[in-house]
Structures are given as structure tokens and as C-alpha cells.
N, C-alpha and C positions, 0 to 999 in steps of 0.2 A: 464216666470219664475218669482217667487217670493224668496225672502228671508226666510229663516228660521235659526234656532241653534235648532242643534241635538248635542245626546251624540257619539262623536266618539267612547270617549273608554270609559269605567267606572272607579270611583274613585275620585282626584284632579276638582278642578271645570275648571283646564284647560284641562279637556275632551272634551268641549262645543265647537263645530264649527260654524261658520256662517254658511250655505251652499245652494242654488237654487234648489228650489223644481217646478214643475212644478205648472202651477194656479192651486187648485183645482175645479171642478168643480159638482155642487150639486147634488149630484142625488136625487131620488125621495123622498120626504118628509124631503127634507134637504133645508137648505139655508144658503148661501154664507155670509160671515160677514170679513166685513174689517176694524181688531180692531182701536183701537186707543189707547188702556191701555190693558195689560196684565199681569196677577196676577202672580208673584214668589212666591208658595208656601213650606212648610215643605216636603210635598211629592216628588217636584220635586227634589229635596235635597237627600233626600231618593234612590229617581228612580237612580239618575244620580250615588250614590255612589257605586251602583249596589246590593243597598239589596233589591231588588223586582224582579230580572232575573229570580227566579222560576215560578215567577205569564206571566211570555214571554216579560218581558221588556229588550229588547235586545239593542246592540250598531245598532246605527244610528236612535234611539228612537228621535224624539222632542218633549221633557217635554211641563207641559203647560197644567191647567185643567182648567183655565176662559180665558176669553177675555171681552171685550165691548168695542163696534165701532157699525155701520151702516150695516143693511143688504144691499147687494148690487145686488144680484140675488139667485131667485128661483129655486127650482127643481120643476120636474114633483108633481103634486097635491098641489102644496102649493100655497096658496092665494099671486096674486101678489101687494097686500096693504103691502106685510113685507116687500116692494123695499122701503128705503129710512129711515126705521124706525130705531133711536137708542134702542139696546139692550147690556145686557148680556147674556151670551153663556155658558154653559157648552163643555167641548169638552172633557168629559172623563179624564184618565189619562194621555192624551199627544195630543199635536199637538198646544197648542196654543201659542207656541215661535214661530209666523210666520205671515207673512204682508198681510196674505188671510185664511179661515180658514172654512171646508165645516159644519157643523154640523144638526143633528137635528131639525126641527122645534118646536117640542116638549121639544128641551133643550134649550132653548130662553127664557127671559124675558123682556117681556117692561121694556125703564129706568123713571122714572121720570123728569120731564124737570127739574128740580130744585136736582139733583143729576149728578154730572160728572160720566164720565166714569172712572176714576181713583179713586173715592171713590166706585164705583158699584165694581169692583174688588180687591179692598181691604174687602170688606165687604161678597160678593157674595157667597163664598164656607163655608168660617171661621164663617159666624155668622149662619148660618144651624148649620154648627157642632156646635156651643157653643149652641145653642137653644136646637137640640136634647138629645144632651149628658147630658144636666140637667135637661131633661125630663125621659131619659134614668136612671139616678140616683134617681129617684122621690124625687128631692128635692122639700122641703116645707119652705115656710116661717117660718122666726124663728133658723133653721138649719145654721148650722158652715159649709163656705165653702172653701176649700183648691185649687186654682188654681195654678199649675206647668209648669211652662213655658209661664208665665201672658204675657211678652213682645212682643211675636207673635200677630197675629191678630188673632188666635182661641182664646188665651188670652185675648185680649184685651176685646172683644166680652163677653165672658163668663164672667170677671168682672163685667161688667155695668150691665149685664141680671141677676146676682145672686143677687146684689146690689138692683137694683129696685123690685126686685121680693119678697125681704124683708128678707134677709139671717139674719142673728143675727150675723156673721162675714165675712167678706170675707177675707182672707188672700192670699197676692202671693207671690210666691218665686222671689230672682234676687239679684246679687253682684251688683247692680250699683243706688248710690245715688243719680241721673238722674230720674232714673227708678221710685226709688219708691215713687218719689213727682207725677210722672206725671200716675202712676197706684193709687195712693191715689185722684188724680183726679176723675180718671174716676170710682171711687166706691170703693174704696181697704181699710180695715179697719187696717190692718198690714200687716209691711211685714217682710218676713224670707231669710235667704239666701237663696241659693240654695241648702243646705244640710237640709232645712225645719227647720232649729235653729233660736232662737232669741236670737243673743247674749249679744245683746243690745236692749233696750228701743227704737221702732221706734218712729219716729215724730207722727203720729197716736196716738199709746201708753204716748207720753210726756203729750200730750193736753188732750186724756178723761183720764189719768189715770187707761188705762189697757191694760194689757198683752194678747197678741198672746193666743187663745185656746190651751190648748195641747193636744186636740185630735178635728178632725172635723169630722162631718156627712159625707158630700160628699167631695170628692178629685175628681178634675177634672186634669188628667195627658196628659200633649201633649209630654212629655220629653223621658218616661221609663228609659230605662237604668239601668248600673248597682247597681245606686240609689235605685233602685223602693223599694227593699225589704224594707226599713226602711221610708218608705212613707207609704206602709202598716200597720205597724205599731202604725201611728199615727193617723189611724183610732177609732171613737169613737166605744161603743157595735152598732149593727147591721150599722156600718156605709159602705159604698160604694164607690167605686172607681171606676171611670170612664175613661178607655185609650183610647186616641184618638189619638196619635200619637207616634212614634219613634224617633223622631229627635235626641236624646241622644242615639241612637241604643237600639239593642233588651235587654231586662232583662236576668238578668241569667236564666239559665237552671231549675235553684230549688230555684226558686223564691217563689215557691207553699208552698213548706215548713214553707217560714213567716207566711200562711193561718193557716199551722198546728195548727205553734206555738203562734197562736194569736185564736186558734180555739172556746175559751169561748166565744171571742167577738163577734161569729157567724157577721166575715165582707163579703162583698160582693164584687169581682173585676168582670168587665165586660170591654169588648174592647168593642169599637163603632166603626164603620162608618155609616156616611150617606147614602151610597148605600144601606145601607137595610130599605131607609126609600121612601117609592113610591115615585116618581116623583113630583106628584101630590100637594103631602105635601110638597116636600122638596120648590117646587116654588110658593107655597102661603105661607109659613113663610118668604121667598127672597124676595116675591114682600109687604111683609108689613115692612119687615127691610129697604126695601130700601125708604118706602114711610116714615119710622120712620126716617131713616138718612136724606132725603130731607128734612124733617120739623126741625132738629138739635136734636131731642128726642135721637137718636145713635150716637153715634160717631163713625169717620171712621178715623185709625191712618196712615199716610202713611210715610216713614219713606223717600222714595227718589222717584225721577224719571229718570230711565236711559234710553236711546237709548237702542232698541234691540239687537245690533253688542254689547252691553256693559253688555249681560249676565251673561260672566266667573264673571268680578267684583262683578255681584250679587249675586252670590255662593258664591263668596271668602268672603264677609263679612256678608252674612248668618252662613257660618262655624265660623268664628273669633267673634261671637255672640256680633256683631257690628247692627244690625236691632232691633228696635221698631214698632213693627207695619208691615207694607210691603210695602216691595219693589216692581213698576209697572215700566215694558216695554213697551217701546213708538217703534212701525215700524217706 
């Protein structure tokens, strides 16, 4: 038997139980991986609150979509050279809150020697998404970009990559004056609260002498929420919005409406996921982010490292939007 945390119940992050799962064991075109860093993502957040039970995310679910640790055994048809190698893992939407974990051979990544396993999972699912999504948006150099919910590691990620890609601004939202030194690091040309306002001059703005755009090209949303409408808003003409996440929960019902009523500006919103981006691609943009974070080109924010018995903690200050960057589980 191994360890794992599953959702007993849905809701409070004290739904989360430790609980003994049986080893799994790989079957055919799968291999065995026994993490050492496991990624707390927005989604797991999401899973666990039980807004995803119509997609069959049910109680006794164990969240958990990266890992990276050592493969340790083969299934049928798989090459036994992956005995021994450090990787990253996809494992879907659940299973990788556990001390054994069967996956894929095809959802593997080689790591870099020169990148830990704790930066591979911080980085591994969240800088896809921030790659796609502003692919997905056809941003162009020169263009005003709007990141919502910077603090996360889809954030963080999508900062740098707007930044070096030659955005004319990057702005992120965030109440915390922590925050917006350490996202004006990593590329961030201003920041707004969280209501997308500048009510004040940022440090940014003090030193070149200018103000927050008020209105940008792309808007990269990881938040929604009852927000969203007036984030539409500050969309430029043909500007785009990219959702990529809930973690603020779902937007109103007649959200649509702001589309109406902004309908000259002909904007554009589109949701993303990476699932609908093959495979193929999603793990050659991984395996060059990771070869970019090995050489220091990416940065990887990791905000804590907890023991895995120590997951409710890491739900309870994901809700209390207490994380920068992500939080990794240690078996």
C-alpha cells in the first residue's frame, strides 16, 4: 500500500484525507513513477470545491495533474531504459497527490540535470498554458497585455513570455505590495488591483512616467468570476480575452451581454485549455521551457514545500490567496 490524499467530501480544503491506496501497477504503455515534487494546481482547487462533479469528478477523487520523481517500472511494451530516469509526468486530472503514480509513457518528459524536480512542477502544466493561451490570443509584439490572476504560476509564466515576446505593456492585477515588486521583476510594466483600477501611480509608473493603458489588446484571465464583465470592458477595438481558468469561480450567467454592449469594439473572448492542444506540442513547448528554466532564461516561482500528509494546509492558503507562485508536495 502507498499513500495518497483524496477528496472525501467536497467543498472546505478539510475534505482532503490522507488515505492507502494499493501500489499501482503499470500496465501496457504505462510507467511507474515515484514522485518526489508534486504540483498544487488552480484546478485541483477547483476539483476538490466540487465545481467539476458534472465532468465525473466524484468524492474519493485524488487531485493531482503533474508529478516529477524517477521512473521505477515498466509496463508491457515500454522500453526498459525509462527504469531509473528522472521525469515529469502528466497524470491527467487526478492521481498525483500519491507516493506512486502509474501513467502514460507518452505523458513523460525527460528532466534536465540542471533543473530539479520541484521547479519541473511548478513550471510543467502552467507555462503550456501561458505559452498557448497567448498563442491562442495571437498576440503580437508591440500589443498591451492584461494578466489576471499574475500571482499563480499560469501568471507568473505568462508574464515573462509577454514581456520578452515584446508586449508594449504588460500589466497584472494584485492587492499586495509584495506582489507587485516581485511581478515587476519578473516583466510586469504596471500594476492594478484586483478590480483592474489604478488608483494610484505604481512604482512602474513613478520611474518611466506613465500610466496603466486603459484599455489592452489581449487579457490573459486565470480568475473569471463575478468580475469578468468589467475586464471585458477594458478591452481595446478588436481586442481578445483569453480564459484559462476559474479559480474566482464561474462568471455570471449574462456575462455575454457586456459582448453586446461593447459590440462596436468587435472583442473577442475565448476559453482555453491545453487539452485541446496534441500532445505532441504540448511536450516540445515543456521540454524547451524546461531546458529554458535549466539555463535561468525562465523562471520558476515556488512559493513553499510541504510534506504530502500537509495538503489540506495547501488548499487552505491557496483559498486565503496566501500563494505566489506554487505550492509542491513532497511523499
Amino acid at each position: 500500500m502507498v499513500k495518497a490524499v483524496a477528496i472525501q467530501s467536497f467543498g472546505d480544503p478539510e475534505g482532503l484525507r490522507v488515505i492507502e491506496v494499493p501500489v499501482p501497477v503499470p500496465g501496457s504503455g504505462q510507467v511507474l513513477v515515484t514522485p518526489t515534487a508534486i504540483g498544487v494546481g488552480g484546478v485541483d482547487v477547483v476539483i476538490r470545491r466540487g465545481g467539476l462533479k458534472a465532468y465525473g469528478f466524484g468524492e474519493g477523487h485524488i487531485p493531482g495533474s503533474e508529478v516529477a520523481g524517477t521512473v521505477t517500472a515498466v509496463g508491457e511494451g515500454v522500453d526498459a531504459s525509462w527504469v531509473g530516469r528522472r521525469v515529469w509526468a502528466y497524470t491527467g486530472f487526478g492521481g498525483g497527490y500519491a507516493e506512486q503514480v502509474a501513467v502514460g509513457v507518452e505523458d513523460v518528459v525527460p528532466l534536465p540535470a540542471d533543473l530539479s524536480d520541484t521547479d519541473a512542477v511548478t513550471l510543467g502544466n502552467s507555462g503550456v498554458v501561458a505559452h498557448f493561451s497567448l498563442a491562442h490570443a495571437h498576440f503580437t509584439p508591440g500589443e498591451s497585455v492584461l494578466v489576471r490572476g499574475a500571482a499563480g504560476s499560469i501568471g507568473v509564466t505568462a508574464v515573462q513570455l509577454a514581456a520578452r515576446g515584446g508586449a508594449g505593456a504588460v500589466a497584472v492585477t494584485t492587492a499586495s505590495p509584495e506582489r507587485r515588486e516581485r511581478l515587476r521583476a519578473l516583466g510586469a510594466s504596471h500594476v492594478l488591483d484586483r478590480r483592474g483600477e489604478a488608483a494610484a501611480r505604481d512604482t512602474a509608473a513613478r520611474e518611466t512616467g506613465s500610466d496603466a493603458p486603459a484599455g489592452f489588446d489581449v487579457i490573459i484571465d486565470v480568475v473569471a468570476g463575478a468580475d469578468l464583465p468589467s475586464f471585458v470592458r477594458k478591452l481595446n477595438p478588436n481586442g481578445r480575452m483569453v480564459i484559462v481558468g476559474v479559480v474566482g469561480g464561474q462568471p455570471p450567467s449574462d456575462f455575454g451581454t457586456t459582448m453586446m454592449d461593447t459590440f462596436q469594439k468587435s472583442p473577442s473572448i475565448a476559453a482555453f485549455s491545453a487539452a485541446s492542444i496534441p500532445a505532441s506540442e504540448r511536450h516540445a513547448v515543456r521540454a524547451e521551457q524546461f531546458a529554458e528554466a535549466a539555463r535561468g532564461e525562465l523562471r520558476t516561482v515556488v512559493h513553499e514545500v510541504l510534506p504530502l500528509e500537509k495538503a489540506v494546509l495547501a488548499h487552505q492558503k491557496m483559498e486565503a490567496g496566501e500563494v505566489f507562485g506554487r505550492i509542491v508536495l513532497t511523499p
